[in-house]
C-alpha positions, -999 to +999 in steps of 0.1 A: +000+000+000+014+034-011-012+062+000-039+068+018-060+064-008-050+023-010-057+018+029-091+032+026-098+007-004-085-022+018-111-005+047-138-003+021-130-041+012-134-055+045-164-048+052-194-071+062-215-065+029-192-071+004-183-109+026-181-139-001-177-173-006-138-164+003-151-151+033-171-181+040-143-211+026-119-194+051-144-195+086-153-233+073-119-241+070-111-228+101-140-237+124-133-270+136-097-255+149-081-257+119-046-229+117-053-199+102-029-211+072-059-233+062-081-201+057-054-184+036-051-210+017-089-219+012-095-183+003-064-177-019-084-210-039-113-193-041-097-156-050-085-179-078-116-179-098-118-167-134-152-146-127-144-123-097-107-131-082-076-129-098-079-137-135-106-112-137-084-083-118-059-089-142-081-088-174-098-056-161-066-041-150-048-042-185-080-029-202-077+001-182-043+005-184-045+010-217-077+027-220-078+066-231-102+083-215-129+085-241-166+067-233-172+046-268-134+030-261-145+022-227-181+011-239-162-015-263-137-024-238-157-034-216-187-046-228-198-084-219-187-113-243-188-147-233-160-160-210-137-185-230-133-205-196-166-208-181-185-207-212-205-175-192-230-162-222-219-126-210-187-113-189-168-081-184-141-092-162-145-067-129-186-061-135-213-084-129-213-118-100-223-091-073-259-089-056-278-058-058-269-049-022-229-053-029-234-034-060-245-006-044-224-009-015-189-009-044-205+021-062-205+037-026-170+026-016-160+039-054-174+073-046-159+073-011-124+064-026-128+094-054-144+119-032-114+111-005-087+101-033-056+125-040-058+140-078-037+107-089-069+087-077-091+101-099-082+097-135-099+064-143-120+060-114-134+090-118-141+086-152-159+056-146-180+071-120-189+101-139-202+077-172-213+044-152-248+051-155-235+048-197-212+019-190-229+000-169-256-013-195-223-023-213-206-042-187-230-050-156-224-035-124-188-030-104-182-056-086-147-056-060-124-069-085-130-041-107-134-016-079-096-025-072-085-026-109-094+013-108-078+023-081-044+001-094-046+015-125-045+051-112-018+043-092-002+027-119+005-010-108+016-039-132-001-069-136+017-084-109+017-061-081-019-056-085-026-096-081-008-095-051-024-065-035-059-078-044-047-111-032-039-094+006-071-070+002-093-100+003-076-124+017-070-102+053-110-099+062-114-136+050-085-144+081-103-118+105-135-142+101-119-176+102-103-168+134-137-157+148-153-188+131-126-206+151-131-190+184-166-198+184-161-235+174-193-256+157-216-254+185-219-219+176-213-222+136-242-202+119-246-240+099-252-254+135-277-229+148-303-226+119-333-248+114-337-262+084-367-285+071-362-311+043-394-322+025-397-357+010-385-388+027-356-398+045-338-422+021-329-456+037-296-460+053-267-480+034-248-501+050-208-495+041-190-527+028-154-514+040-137-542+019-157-532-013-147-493-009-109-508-002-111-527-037-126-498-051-093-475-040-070-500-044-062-511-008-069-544-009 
């Protein structure tokens, strides 16, 4: 982190509302008393993800590196083509893959960050943020990948350093929470403490033939 501006985006990404499936591999990994290392591990996995971890903070980030600041280059750039990975009918790596709650809460954090920023915060981001409601339709809605790629690319980070800042952005809250989750143990696990109500029929209990599943691996 080089400025204020980069601390108050970590800030922005820690909180509660914008909490994912990171957020939620790290406190399962960790809940049973599992070492923290587990959660970093299990989230750095899931930060992984072509959609909305590193592969698509990358992607965004060299688009708007390269990007002049002019809205039909950006409307192009960015516009949502189906992901050669996933096979996703329509992706703009940094947009889209959010609810409407965490949309609005990265919009927010993006107009924090540019109300707050210093003048080398506010090239790109503030460019997006004065033509989203134009983009948007384009690309789908910010999402905390592409959040990040804006602030990166007006600080001017590589490739690299930016996949290892996002990398610690997300992956710090992810530990915060899988250290609570470990605290608490299972007896107070959310998983534990909800009811939940299956319809249909309980199916009937199978008997395990423990030489048959040794075959099967080859233990025998």
């Amino acid at each position: 982190m080089t400025c204020d501006c980069l601390q108050r985006l970590a800030q922005e990404l820690a909180e509660p509302v914008l909490f994912d499936e990171g957020v939620e591999a790290a406190r399962n990994a960790c809940v049973a008393g599992a070492p923290l290392a587990s959660a970093a591990i299990t989230a750095s996995a899931w930060y992984s993800n072509p959609l909305t971890g590193v592969p698509a903070l990358r992607h965004c980030l060299e688009l708007l590196l390269t990007l002049p600041l002019q809205l039909p280059a950006w409307q192009i750039a960015l516009a949502a083509r189906p992901h050669p990975e996933t096979r996703d009918p329509a992706v703009s790596p940094g947009f889209g893959f959010c609810s409407p709650l965490q949309a609005a809460a990265v919009l927010g954090a993006a107009q924090r960050l540019h109300r707050f920023g210093s003048d080398s915060c506010r090239s790109r981001l503030g460019f997006f943020l004065e033509h989203q409601s134009t983009i948007g339709p384009h690309s789908g809605a910010l999402n905390q990948a592409g959040l990040a790629a804006l602030v990166f690319a007006d600080h001017g980070f590589d490739l690299d350093r930016g996949e290892r800042e996002f990398l610690m952005l997300r992956i710090a809250p992810a530990l915060v929470a899988a250290a609570q989750a470990r605290r608490g143990g299972v007896r107070v696990f959310p998983f534990f403490s909800e009811e939940y109500l299956y319809e249909g029929t309980r199916p009937p209990v199978r008997k395990r033939d423990l030489e048959a599943l040794m075959h099967e691996v080859g233990l025998d």
